[in-house]
C-alpha positions as CSV (number, residue, x, y, z in Angstrom):
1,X,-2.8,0.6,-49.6
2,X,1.0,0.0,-50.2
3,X,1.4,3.9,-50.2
4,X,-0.5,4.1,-47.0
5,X,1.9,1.7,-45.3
6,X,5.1,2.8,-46.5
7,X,4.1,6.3,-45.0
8,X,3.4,4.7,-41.9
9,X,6.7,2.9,-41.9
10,X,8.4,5.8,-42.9
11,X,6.5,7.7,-39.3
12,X,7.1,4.9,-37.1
13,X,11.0,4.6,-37.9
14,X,11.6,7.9,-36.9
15,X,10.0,7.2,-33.8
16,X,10.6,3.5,-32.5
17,X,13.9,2.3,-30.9
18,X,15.5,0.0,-33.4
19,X,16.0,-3.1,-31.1
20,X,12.7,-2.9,-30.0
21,X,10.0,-5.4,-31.5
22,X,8.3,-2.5,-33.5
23,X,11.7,-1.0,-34.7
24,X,12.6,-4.4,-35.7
25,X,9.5,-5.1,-37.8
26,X,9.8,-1.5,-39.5
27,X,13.2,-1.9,-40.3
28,X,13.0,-5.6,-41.9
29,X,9.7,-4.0,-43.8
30,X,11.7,-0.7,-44.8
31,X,14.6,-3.0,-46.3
32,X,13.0,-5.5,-47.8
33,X,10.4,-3.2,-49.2
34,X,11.1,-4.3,-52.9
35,X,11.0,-7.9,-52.2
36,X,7.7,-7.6,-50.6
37,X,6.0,-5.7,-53.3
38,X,7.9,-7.9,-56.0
39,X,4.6,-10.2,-56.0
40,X,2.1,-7.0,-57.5
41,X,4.5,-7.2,-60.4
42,X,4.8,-10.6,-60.7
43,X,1.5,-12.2,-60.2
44,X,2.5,-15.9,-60.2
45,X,4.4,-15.5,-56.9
46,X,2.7,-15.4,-53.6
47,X,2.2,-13.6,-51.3
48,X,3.5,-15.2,-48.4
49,X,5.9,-18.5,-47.9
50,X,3.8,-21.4,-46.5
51,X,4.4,-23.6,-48.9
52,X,7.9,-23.3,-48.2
53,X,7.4,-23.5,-44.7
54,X,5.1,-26.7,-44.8
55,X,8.0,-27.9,-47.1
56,X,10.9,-27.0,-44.7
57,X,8.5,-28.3,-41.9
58,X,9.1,-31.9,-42.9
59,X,13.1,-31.8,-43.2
60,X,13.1,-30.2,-39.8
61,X,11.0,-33.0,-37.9
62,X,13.6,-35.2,-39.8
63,X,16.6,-33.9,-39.1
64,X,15.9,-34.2,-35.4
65,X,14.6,-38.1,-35.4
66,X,17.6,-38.8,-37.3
67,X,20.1,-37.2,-35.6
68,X,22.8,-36.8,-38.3
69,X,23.3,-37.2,-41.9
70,X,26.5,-39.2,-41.6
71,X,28.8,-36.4,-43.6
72,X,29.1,-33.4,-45.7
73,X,28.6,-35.6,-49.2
74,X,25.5,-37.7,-47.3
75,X,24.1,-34.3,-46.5
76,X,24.1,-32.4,-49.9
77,X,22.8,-36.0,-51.2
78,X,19.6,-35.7,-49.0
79,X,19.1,-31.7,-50.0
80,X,19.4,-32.7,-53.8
81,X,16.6,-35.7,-53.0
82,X,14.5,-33.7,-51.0
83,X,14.4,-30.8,-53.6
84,X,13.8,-33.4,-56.5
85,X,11.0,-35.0,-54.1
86,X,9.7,-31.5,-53.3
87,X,9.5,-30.4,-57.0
88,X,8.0,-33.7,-57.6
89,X,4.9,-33.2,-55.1
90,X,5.0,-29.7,-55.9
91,X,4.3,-30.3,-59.8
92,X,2.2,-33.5,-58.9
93,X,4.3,-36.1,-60.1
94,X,4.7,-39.3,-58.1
95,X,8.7,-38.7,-57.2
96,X,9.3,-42.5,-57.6
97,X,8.0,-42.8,-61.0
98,X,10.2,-39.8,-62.0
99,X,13.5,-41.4,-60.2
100,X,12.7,-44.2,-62.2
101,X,13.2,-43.3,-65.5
102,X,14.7,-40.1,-64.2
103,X,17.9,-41.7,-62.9
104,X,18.9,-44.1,-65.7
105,X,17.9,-41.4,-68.2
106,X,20.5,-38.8,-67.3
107,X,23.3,-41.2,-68.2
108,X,22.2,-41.8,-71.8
109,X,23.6,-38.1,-73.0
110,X,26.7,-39.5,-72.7
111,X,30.4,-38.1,-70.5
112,X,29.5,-34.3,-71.6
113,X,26.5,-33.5,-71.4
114,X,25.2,-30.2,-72.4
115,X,22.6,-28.0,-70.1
116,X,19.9,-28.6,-72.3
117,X,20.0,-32.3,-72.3
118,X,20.2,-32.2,-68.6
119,X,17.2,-29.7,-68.3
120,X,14.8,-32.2,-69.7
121,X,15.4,-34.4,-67.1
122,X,14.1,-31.7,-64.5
123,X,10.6,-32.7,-62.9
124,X,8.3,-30.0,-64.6
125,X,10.4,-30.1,-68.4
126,X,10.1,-34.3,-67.6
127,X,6.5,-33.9,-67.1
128,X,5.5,-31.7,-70.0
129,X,7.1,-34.0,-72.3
130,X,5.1,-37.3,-71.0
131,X,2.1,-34.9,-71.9
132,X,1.0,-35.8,-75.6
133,X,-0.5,-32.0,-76.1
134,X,1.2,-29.5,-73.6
135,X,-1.4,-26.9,-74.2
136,X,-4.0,-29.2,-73.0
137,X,-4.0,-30.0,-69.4
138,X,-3.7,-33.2,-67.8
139,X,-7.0,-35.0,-66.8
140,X,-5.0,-37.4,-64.4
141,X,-3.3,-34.0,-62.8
142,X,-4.7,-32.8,-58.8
C-alpha cells in the first residue's frame, strides 16, 4: 500500500502545479515521506497526532481567555507546567500528587545535581518507582 502511494505521489508531482492544494499535499507527503512511514518501524508511535492536538487544544482556548502570560520567564514557567501536567494525565498520574512530592524532592540531591538524580523525578521514572513490582501493572491505573 505504501509502494502504491509513493508511485502515485511520484505521478502527481510531475503533474500538479506546486502552489496548488494538490501540489501542496504531494510535496509535504514527498518530503516528509520518512517521517510518515517512521511509525511501521516503530510500532509504539502512532499514526497520526490527536493526542497532541487534543493536548495543544487546551493551551490554545487558554491562551486566548487569558490574554497574556505577563513575560518571557512567566511564559516558559507555564510551558514547563503544562508539559509536567500533560505527562502527568498522559501517564495517569494525578499531576497534584506528583507536584507534591515532586517539587520538594528535587531539592534533596543537593547544589549539583547529576542527570540521573534528576530523571527520577520525571512523571513516568516517578511513577514506576511508587510501583512495588514494575513488571506487574498497576490495578489502580485507567
Amino acid at each position: 500500500m505504501w509502494d502504491d502511494l509513493s508511485k502515485w505521489l511520484a505521478e502527481q508531482k510531475s503533474g500538479a502545479l506546486p502552489k496548488s492544494t494538490l501540489g501542496t499535499a504531494v510535496g509535504h507527503a514527498s518530503n516528509n515521506w520518512v517521517a510518515l512511514k517512521r511509525y511501521l518501524d516503530q510500532g509504539f508511535l502512532a499514526l497520526d497526532n490527536n493526542l497532541s492536538e487534543r493536548t495543544l487544544r487546551a493551551i490554545a482556548l487558554g491562551r486566548n481567555n487569558w490574554g497574556l502570560i505577563g513575560s518571557g520567564a512567566g511564559g516558559q514557567t507555564a510551558a514547563v507546567l503544562y508539559s509536567i501536567v500533560g505527562t502527568c494525565n498522559h501517564v495517569g498520574i494525578d499531576p497534584f500528587a506528583y507536584l507534591r512530592e515532586a517539587l520538594p524532592g528535587l531539592f534533596t540531591p543537593g547544589e549539583e545535581p547529576t542527570a540521573e538524580q534528576l530523571s527520577d523525578w520525571l512523571p513516568d521514572r516517578w511513577l514506576l518507582n511508587r510501583r512495588p513490582d514494575p513488571t506487574v501493572p498497576d490495578a489502580t491505573a485507567p
